[in-house]
N, C-alpha and C positions, 0 to 999 in steps of 0.2 A: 763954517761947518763945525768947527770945534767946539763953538758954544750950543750950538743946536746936539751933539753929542753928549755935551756934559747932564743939558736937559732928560734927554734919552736914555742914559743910564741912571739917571736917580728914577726916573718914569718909569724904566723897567724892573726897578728894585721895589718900587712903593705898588706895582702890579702883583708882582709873585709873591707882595706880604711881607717885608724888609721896611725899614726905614732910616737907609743910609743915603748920606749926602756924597755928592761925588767925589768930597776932599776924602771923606771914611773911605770908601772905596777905592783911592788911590794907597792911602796911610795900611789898607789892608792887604792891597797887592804888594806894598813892597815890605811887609811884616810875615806873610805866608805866600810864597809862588804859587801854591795850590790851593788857596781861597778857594777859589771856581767851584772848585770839588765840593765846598759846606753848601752852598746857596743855587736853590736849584727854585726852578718853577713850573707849571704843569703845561701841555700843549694848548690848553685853552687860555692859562692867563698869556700865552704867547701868543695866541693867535689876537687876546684882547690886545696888548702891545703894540703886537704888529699894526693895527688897527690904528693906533694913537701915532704910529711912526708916519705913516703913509698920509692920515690926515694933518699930522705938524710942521713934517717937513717944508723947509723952504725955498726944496728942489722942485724940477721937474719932476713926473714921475719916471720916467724911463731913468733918470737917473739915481730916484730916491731907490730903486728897485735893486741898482747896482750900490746904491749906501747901505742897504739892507742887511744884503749878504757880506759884506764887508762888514756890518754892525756886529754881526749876530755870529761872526768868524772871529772877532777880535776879540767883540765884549759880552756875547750873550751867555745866561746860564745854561746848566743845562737842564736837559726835559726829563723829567720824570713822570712817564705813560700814567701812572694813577696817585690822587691828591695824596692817600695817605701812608703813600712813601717820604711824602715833602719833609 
């Protein structure tokens, strides 16, 4: 599961138009707590995400459903309702 994550977050970063590798993303959370706050991305490239999660996954889905929410509680960006707030 771990490594299907590490996939998932660089996926989610090269979706919302970022191009950070997972190690950056860690080197960034423990350099700024509130990184979160710079990197956001809009409901549609989440919903595209969402998309690429559920088809990758190498869960069940009733499970991947429950990795989801778990994903997107831990490591997702946040939404910003229109692109050019981004």
């Amino acid at each position: 599961m771990k490594k299907f994550y590490k996939k998932a977050i660089e996926k989610m970063f090269q979706v919302a138009g970022y191009s950070f590798t997972y190690d950056e993303v860690v080197r960034l959370s423990k350099e700024d707590p509130e990184w979160f706050r710079t990197y956001t991305m809009t409901r549609e490239q989440e919903d595209k995400f969402k998309e690429w999660f559920f088809s990758n996954s190498p869960h069940n889905p009733r499970h991947t459903k429950v990795m989801w929410g778990l994903f997107i509680l831990d490591y997702g960006l946040m939404i910003k309702e229109n692109s050019e707030e981004q």
